[in-house]
Residue frames as qw, qx, qy, qz and C-alpha x, y, z in Angstrom:
[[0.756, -0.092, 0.619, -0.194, 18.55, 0.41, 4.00],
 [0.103, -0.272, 0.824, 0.486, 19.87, -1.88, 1.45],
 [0.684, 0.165, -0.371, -0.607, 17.29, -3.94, -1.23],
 [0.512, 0.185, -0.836, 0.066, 18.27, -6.76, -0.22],
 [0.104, -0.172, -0.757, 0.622, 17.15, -6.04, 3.47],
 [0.427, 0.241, 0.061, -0.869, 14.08, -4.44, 2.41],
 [0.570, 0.034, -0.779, -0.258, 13.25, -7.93, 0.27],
 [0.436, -0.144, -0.884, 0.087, 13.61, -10.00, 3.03],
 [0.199, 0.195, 0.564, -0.777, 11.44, -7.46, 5.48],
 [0.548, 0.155, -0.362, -0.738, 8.98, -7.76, 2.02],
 [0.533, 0.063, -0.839, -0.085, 9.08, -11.46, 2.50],
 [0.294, -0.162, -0.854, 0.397, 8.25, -11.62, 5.95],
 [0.240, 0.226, 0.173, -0.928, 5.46, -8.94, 5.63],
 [0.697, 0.051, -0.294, -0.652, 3.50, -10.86, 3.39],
 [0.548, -0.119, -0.827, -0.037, 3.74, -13.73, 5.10],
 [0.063, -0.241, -0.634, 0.732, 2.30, -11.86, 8.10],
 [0.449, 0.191, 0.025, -0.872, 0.01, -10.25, 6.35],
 [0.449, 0.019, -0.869, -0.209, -0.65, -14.46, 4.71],
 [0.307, -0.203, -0.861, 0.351, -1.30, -15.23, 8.23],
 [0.280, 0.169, 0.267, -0.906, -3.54, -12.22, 9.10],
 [0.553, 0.090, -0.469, -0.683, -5.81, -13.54, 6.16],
 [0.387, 0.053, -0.920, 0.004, -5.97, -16.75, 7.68],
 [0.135, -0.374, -0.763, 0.509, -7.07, -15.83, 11.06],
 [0.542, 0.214, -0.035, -0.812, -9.91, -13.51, 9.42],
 [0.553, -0.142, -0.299, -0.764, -10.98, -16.61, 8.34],
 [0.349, 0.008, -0.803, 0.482, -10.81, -18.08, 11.64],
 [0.093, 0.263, 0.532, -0.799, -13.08, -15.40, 12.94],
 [0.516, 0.041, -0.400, -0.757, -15.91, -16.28, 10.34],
 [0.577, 0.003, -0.815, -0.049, -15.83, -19.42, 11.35],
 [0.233, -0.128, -0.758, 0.595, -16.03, -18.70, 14.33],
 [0.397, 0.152, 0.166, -0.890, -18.79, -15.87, 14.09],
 [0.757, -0.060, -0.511, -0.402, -20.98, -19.08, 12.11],
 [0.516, -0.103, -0.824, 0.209, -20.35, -21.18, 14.74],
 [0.069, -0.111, -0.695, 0.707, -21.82, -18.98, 17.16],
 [0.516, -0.027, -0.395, -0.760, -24.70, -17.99, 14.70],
 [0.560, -0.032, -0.807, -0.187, -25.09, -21.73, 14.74],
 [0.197, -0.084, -0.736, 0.642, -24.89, -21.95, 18.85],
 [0.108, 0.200, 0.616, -0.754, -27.87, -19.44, 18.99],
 [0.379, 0.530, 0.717, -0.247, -30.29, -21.12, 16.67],
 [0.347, 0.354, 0.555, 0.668, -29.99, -18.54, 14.22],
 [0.165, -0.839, -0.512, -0.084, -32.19, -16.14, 16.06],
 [0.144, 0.568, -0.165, 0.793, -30.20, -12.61, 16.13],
 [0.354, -0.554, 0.251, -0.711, -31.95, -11.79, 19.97],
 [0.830, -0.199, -0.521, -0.021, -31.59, -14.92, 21.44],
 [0.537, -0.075, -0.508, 0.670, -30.43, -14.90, 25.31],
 [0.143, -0.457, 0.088, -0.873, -32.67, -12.49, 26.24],
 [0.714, -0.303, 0.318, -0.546, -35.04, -15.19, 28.34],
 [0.777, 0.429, -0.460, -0.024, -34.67, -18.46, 28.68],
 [0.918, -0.007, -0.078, 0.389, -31.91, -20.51, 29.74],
 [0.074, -0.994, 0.079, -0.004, -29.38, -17.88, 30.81],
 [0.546, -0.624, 0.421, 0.369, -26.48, -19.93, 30.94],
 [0.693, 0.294, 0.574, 0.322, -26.79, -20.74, 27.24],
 [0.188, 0.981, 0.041, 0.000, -27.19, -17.02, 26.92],
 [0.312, -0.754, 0.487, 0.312, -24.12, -16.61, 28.16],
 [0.543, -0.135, 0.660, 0.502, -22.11, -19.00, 25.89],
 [0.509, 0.750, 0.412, 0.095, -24.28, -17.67, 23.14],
 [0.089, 0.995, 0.015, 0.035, -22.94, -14.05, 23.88],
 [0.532, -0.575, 0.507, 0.360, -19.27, -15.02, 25.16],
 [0.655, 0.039, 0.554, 0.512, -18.99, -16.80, 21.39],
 [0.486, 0.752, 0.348, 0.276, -20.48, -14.15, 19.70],
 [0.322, -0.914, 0.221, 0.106, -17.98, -11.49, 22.18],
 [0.804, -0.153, 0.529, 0.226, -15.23, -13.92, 20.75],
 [0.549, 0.556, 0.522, 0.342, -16.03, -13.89, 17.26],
 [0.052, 0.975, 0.208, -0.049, -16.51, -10.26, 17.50],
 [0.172, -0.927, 0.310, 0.127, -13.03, -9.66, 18.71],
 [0.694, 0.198, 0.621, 0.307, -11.39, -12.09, 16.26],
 [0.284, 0.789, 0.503, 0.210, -12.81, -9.98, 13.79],
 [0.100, -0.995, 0.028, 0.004, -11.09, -6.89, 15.19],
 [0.623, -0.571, 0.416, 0.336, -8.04, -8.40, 15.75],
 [0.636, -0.030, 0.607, 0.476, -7.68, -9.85, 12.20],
 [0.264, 0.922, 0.270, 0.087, -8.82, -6.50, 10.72],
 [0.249, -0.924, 0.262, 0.128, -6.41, -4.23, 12.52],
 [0.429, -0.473, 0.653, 0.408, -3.22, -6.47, 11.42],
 [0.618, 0.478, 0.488, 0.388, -4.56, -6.92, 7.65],
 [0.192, 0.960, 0.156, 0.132, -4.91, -3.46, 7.68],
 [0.318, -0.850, 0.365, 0.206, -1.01, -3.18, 9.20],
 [0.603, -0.180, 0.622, 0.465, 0.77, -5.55, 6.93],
 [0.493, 0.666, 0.516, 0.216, -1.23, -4.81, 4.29],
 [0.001, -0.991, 0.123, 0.051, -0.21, -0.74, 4.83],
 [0.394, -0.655, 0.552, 0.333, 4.12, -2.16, 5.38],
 [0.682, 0.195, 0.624, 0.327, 3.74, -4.49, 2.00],
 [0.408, 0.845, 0.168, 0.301, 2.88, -1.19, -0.24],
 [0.250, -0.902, 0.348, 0.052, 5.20, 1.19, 1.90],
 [0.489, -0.415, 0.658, 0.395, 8.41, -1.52, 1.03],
 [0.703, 0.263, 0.609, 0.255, 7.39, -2.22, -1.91],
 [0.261, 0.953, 0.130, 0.085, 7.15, 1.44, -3.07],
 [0.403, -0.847, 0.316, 0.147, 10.41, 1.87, -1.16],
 [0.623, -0.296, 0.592, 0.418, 12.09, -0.83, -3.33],
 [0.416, 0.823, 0.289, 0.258, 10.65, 0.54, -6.72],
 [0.039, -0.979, 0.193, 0.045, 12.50, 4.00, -5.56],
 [0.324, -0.808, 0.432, 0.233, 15.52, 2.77, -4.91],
 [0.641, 0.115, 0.643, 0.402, 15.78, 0.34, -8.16],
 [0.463, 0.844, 0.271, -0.011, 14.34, 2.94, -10.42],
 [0.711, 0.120, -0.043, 0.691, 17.16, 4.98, -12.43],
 [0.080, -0.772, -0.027, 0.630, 18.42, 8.26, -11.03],
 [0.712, 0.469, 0.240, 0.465, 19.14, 10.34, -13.86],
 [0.359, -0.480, 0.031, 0.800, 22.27, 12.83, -14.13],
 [0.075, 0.789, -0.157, -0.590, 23.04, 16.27, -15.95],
 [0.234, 0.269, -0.781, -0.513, 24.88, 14.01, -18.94],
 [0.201, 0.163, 0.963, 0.079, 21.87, 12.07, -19.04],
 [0.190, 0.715, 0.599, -0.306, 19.81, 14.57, -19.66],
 [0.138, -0.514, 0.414, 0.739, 21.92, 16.51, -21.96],
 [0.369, 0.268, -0.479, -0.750, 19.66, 16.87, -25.72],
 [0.200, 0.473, 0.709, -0.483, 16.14, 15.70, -23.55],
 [0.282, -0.377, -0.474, -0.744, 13.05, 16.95, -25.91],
 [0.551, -0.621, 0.131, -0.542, 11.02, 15.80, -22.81],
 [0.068, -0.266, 0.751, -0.600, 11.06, 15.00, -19.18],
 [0.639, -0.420, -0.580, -0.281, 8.64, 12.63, -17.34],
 [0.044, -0.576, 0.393, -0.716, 7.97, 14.03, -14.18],
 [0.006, 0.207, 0.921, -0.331, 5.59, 11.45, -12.25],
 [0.350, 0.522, 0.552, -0.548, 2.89, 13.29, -13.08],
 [0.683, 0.699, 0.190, -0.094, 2.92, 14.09, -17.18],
 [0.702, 0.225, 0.202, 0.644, 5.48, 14.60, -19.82],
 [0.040, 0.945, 0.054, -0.320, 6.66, 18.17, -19.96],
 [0.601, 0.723, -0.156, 0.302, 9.42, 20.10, -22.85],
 [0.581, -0.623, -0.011, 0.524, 12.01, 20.61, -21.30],
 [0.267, 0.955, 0.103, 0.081, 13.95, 24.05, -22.05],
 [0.090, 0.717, -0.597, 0.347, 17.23, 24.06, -20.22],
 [0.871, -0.418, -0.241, 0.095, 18.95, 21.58, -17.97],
 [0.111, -0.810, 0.322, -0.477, 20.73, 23.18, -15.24],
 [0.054, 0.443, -0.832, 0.331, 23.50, 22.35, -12.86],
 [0.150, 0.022, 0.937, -0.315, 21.15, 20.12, -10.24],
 [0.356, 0.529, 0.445, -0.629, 17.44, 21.06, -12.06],
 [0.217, 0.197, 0.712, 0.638, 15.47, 20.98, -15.35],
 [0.302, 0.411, 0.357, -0.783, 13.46, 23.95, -16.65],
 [0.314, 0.395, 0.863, -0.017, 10.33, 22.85, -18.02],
 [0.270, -0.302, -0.360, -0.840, 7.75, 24.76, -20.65],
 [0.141, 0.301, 0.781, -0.528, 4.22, 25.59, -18.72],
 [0.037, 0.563, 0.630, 0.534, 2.43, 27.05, -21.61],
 [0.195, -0.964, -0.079, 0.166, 2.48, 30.32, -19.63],
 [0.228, 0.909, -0.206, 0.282, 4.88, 32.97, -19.46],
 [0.372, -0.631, 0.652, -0.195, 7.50, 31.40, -16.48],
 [0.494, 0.418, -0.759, 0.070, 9.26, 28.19, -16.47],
 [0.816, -0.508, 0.207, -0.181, 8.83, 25.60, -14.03],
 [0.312, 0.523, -0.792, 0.036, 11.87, 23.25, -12.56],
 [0.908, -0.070, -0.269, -0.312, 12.22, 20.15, -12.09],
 [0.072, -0.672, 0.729, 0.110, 14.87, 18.93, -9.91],
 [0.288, 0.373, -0.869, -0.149, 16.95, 16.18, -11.22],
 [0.129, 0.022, 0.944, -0.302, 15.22, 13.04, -8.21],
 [0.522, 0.343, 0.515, -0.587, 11.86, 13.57, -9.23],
 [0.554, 0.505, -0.371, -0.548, 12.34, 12.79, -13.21],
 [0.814, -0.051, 0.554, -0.167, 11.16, 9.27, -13.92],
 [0.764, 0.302, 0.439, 0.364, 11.81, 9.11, -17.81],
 [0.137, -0.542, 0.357, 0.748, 13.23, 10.85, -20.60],
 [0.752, 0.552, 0.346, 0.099, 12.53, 10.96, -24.46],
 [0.497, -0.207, 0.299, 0.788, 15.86, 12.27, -26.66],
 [0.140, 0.586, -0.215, -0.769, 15.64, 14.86, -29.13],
 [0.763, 0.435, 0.479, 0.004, 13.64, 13.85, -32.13],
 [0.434, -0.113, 0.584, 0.676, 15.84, 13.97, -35.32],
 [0.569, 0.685, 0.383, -0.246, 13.07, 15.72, -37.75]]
């Protein structure tokens, strides 16, 4: 998928995910308005009036599922806004080749800087401060530092 099409699926993800926020607080409101409906009393509608029970419980059965609704789709836009947005980091970030790595001192792997010892046809072997070598292939190296001049 191009960047460009990934943008504009960014763009319209956070503005779904704009509108999720919205209608969470749609369903506060609404869960205070039914607060409000039964007096404030948490066990109201047990005796009583019964039809007020009902509307008590229907707004608070409302509210309730409001609340679920505008959870479940923060919690889906919110999950597609990091997932493109990581996705367009990757594909802007720079690959680096064999002549770009040619007289490396070190390698950033995504996880720490390591020496690098050899760079090889599609891989880079790394020091481990043991006895064996680790590689590295070429897609997974985020930076570089050149050979220091001493």
């Amino acid at each position: 998928m191009a960047t460009d099409e990934m943008r504009a699926k960014l763009a319209y993800s956070r503005d779904r995910l704009e509108a999720a926020q919205h209608a969470k607080e749609q369903a506060e409101r609404l869960s205070g308005s039914a607060h409000e409906m039964g007096g404030g009393i948490p066990g109201f509608g047990g005796s009583g009036n019964q039809r007020a029970a009902g509307q008590v419980r229907g707004a608070h059965d409302r509210a309730h599922r409001a609340h679920q609704e505008a959870d479940e789709r923060i919690q889906k836009w919110s999950h597609r806004v990091g997932s493109l947005e990581r996705r367009i980091a990757e594909a802007e970030r720079v690959h680096f080749t064999r002549d770009d790595l040619a007289g490396a001192e070190f390698i950033h792997d995504g996880i720490s800087w390591r020496q690098v010892r050899k760079v090889n046809a599609k891989t880079v072997s790394v020091e481990t401060g043991y006895s064996w070598v680790d590689r590295v292939p070429f897609e997974k190296i985020r930076s570089v530092r050149p050979e220091v001049k001493r």
